[in-house]
Steps between C-alpha positions, in 0.01 A plus 500: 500500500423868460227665629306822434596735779250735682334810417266756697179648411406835683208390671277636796361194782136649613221455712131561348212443722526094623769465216841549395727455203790630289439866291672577183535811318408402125811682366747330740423161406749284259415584160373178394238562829389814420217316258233217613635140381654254634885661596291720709283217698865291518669833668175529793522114556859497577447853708217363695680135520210290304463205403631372831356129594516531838253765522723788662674726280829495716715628136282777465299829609163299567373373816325202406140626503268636219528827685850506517580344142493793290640784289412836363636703181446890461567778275370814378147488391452470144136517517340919584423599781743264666809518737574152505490149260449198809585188371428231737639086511379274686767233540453146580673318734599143395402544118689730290220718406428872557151573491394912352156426410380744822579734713621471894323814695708405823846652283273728318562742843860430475527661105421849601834505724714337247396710215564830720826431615632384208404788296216340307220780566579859374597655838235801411267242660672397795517750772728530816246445749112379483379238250613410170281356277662240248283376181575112455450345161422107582665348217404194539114597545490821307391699796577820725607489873478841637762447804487750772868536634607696820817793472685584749780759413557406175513108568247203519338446852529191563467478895154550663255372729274320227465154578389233261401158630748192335773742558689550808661846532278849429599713200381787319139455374493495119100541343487328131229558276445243263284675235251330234619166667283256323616317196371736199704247241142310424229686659358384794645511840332137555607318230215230540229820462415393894519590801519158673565169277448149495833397473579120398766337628581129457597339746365796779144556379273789418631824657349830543781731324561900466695534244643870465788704256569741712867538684563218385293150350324358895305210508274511849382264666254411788727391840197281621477332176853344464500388851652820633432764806708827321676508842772233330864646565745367245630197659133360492498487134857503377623169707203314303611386142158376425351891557712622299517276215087577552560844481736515175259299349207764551717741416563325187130439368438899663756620229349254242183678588619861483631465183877553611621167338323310229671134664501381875866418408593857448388536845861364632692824275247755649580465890478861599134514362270459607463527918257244645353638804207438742295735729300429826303689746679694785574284733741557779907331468865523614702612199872327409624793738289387812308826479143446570211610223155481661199485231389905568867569354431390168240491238587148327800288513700371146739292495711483171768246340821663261733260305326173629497629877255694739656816490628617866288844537355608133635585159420885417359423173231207650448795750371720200296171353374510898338857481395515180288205587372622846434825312287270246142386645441143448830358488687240736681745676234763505253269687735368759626853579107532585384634149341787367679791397836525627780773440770318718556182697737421759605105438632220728844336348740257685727800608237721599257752346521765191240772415431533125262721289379534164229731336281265260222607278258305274523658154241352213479197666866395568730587848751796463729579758670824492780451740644281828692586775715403766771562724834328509844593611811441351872495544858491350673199673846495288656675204780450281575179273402199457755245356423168299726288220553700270425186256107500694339669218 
């Protein structure tokens, strides 16, 4: 019996943020990949080593969490303005399913890097020392990321002293700016028209809800209300099958509610979006790291699930939905950050803390925000090919 030998892929292994996955260059990619369908999702599976039943990716690239499950496709910006088309996939782990319907902020920090040293931003813009400034195109989102890379003699800095709680080692502090980061495709940035919802949920109850479009789809929720403190670490929620099944089926009726599926069965095909999450008071905890976090560090705590988990630290995107809503008076997140007008908020997650701001305004009567930042740090971790059947795809 024959069998369809190897073949490699030029691909680039990163670290964004709290996440990693495998980098393509559009242009490098197998013909038949080079366009969205299904010989490209087939080629990522195989790469990333999904679907794999036991849960661990051990034939692949992935490491068997939502954070470390996915993939990211680049080329020259066809959009003005632009250095850079990001195309991000969300891969699940035991389905065969990749998920693009949003955006992953934690590799957003890693694109700038990629697209420099691999010739994908006119090197007019890139200088040999100081800070070059990369212009993302969110393909999946339709939205800019203005990424704010360090030079060092002619090369990305990727060392420093930056560090970034949920990830072990320091590295060279990269600033994003996710611009315009609510969902324009519809109007509102609450999809409801609210602030704060009644959210139905059979089985659960009646829910107080922000719903928000902005970094990506979030559905908050109250800690106290579903029988949490916001000081949970993930072990707390993730070892009960009961929470979560609770928790994908909020998410469910949330994304009924938003408008982002018209079924709760098309709930199951939209995994990525949207984030569940739930937001406390300050209070003080030990994070996954053993690092202490007393209440006067923080000014709320949020917890956050990805893929049908609670995410380990936070996911860069719910970390936009986070300050856009603090920056919002009236919402979840705004009143248990202390309320009132707030330009940035420093959160509690499982791994630690993160500072995030946004600049909101209220314009005729609906929420505008201009633009939300953060800090992340990423690096390169290998380089070269990756190789899969060359019958995969």
């Amino acid at each position: 019996m024959s069998h369809a030998p190897q073949i490699k892929i030029p691909a680039t292994y990163m670290r964004g943020g709290t996440s990693k996955g495998v980098f393509f260059n559009l242009a490098e990619l197998p013909e038949s990949a080079q366009v969205a369908g299904p010989a490209r999702d087939n080629m990522i599976l195989r790469v990333v080593g999904s679907p794999d039943p036991y849960g661990k990716q051990t034939d692949g690239m992935g490491g068997a969490t939502s954070s470390t499950s996915k993939s990211v496709i680049l080329a020259k910006s066809s959009v003005a303005d632009h250095d850079v088309d990001y195309l991000f996939g969300q891969v699940a782990i035991d389905k065969a399913f990749v998920d693009w319907s949003g955006n992953c902020g934690n590799l957003s920090a890693a694109v700038g890097a990629f697209a420099i040293a691999n010739n994908l931003v006119e090197a007019s813009r890139v200088p040999d020392n100081g800070i070059a400034v990369v212009r993302i195109w969110q393909a999946n989102i339709s939205k800019t990321i203005i990424a704010h890379v360090p030079m060092l003699n002619g090369e990305v800095c990727e060392t420093g002293d930056f560090e970034l709680d949920g990830v072990t080692f320091p590295a060279a502090e990269v600033q994003l700016d996710f611009l315009e980061p609510a969902d324009d495709d519809g109007g509102s940035m609450f999809p409801t028209g609210n602030l704060v919802d009644d959210l139905e949920v059979p089985g659960v109850g009646t829910l107080k809800a922000t719903m928000i479009n902005a970094g990506i789809p979030t559905i908050f929720l109250n800690a106290e209300e579903i029988g949490y403190t916001g000081c949970e670490l993930q072990d707390d929620i993730n070892n009960d099958e009961k929470a979560l099944a609770r928790f994908e089926n909020i998410r469910a009726h949330g994304a009924l509610r938003m408008g982002l599926i018209s079924d709760l069965a098309e709930a199951q095909g939209r995994q990525h979006t949207p984030k569940v999450a739930f937001v406390a008071k300050p209070a003080a905890y030990t994070s996954s790291s053993g690092k202490n976090i007393t209440a006067a560090d923080i000014d709320l705590q949020v917890r956050a699930l990805s893929m049908g988990k609670l995410h380990h630290a936070m996911m860069g995107t719910a970390a936009v939905a986070i300050g856009t809503a603090a920056a919002i008076p009236g919402t979840l997140v705004n009143l248990a950050a202390g309320g009132g007008e707030l330009e940035a908020v420093k959160f509690g997650h499982p791994s630690g803390t993160l500072k995030v701001g946004a600049a909101a305004q209220l314009v005729e009567r609906e929420w505008t925000v201009s633009k939300a930042s953060m800090s992340r740090s990423a690096r390169v971790l290998m380089e070269g090919w990756v190789k899969i059947p060359g019958d995969s795809f």
